[in-house]
Structure formats: structure tokens, C-alpha cells
C-alpha positions as MATLAB code, in Angstrom:
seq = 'XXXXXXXXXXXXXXXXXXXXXXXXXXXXXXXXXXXXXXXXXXXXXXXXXXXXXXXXXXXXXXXXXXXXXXXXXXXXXXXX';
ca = [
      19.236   -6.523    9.323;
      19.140  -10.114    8.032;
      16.119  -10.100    7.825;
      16.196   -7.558    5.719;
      18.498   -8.818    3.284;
      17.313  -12.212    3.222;
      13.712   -9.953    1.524;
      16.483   -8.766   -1.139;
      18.137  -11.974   -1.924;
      14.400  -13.624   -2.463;
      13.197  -10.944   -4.362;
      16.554  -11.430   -6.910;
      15.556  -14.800   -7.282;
      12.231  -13.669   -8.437;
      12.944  -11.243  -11.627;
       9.505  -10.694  -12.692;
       9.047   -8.983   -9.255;
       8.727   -5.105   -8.879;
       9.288   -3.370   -5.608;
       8.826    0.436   -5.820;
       9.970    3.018   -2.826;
       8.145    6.198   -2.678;
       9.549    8.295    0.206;
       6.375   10.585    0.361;
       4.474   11.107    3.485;
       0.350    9.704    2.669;
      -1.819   11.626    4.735;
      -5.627    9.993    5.738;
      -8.473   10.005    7.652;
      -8.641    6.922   10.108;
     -12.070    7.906   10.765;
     -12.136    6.393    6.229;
     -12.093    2.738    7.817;
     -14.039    1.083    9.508;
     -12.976   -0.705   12.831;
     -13.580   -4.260   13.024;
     -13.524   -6.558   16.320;
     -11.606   -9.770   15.519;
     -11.793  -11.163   18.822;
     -14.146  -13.134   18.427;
     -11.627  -15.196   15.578;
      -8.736  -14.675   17.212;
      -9.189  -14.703   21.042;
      -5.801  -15.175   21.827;
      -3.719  -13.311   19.173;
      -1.430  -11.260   19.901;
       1.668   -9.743   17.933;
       4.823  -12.822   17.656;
       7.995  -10.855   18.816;
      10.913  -12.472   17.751;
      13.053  -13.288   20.581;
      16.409  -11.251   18.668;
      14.892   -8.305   18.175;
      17.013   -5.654   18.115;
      15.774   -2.630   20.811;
      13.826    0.348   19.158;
      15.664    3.046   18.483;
      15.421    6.509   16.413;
      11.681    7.859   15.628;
       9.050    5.909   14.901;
       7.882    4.990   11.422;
       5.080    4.736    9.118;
       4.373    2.239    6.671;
       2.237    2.434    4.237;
       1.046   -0.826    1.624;
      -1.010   -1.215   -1.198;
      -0.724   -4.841   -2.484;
      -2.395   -5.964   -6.158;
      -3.681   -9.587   -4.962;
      -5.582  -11.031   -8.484;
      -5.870  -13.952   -6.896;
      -7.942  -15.552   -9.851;
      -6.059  -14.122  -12.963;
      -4.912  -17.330  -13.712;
      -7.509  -19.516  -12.925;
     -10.328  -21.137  -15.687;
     -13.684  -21.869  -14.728;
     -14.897  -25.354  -14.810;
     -18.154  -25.668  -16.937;
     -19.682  -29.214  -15.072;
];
């Protein structure tokens, strides 16, 4: 829960931020991605659970992200 509000408080801090809620259900295909093996990158990963996490309860959940990176928006090209 903390966690949780601590993403509140920093997006307040950051008023030029938008977060939008849509609590529709987006259906797909998984068969519309394809399946890449990372091992060979990350031989070791594996998921970091933190050690207070709080034990699952309820049904299980969905979610669903589409993030606008222009990471080069801002940048100007060097002509040299």
C-alpha cells in the first residue's frame, strides 16, 4: 500500500504528468507476439520479490501498458 502511495505523491510532484485508468477488459492474441529467449542476456534473472510482500489474496489481475517513450523529442543533431 505504500508503495502505492508513494507512485501518487511522485506523480503530484510532477504536474505535467497524465495517468489515465480505463477499467475495460483488452482482449488479444498471444500467438500476435513473438516469443523471445533472453537467456542468453540474462542467465540468472529472475523476478526480485520484496521481502514485505504482502500474501496474494482475491483473483488475479491483468495489467495492461502502453507507454509513449520519444526518447529523442528533445534532442538536436550535431552536424560535425
Amino acid at each position: 500500500m505504500i508503495r502505492s502511495l508513494m507512485l501518487f505523491i511522485y506523480i503530484s510532484f510532477h504536474d505535467s504528468s497524465t495517468m489515465v485508468f480505463d477499467d475495460g477488459y483488452l482482449q488479444w492474441n498471444d500467438s500476435d507476439f513473438q516469443d523471445f529467449d533472453w537467456s542468453e542476456f540474462y542467465h540468472d534473472a529472475k523476478e526480485d520479490i520484496p521481502w514485505d510482500a504482502s500474501t496474494l489474496r482475491g483473483h488475479a489481475m491483468k495489467i495492461n501498458v502502453f507507454v509513449n517513450a520519444s526518447h529523442a523529442r528533445n534532442k538536436t543533431e550535431d552536424p560535425t
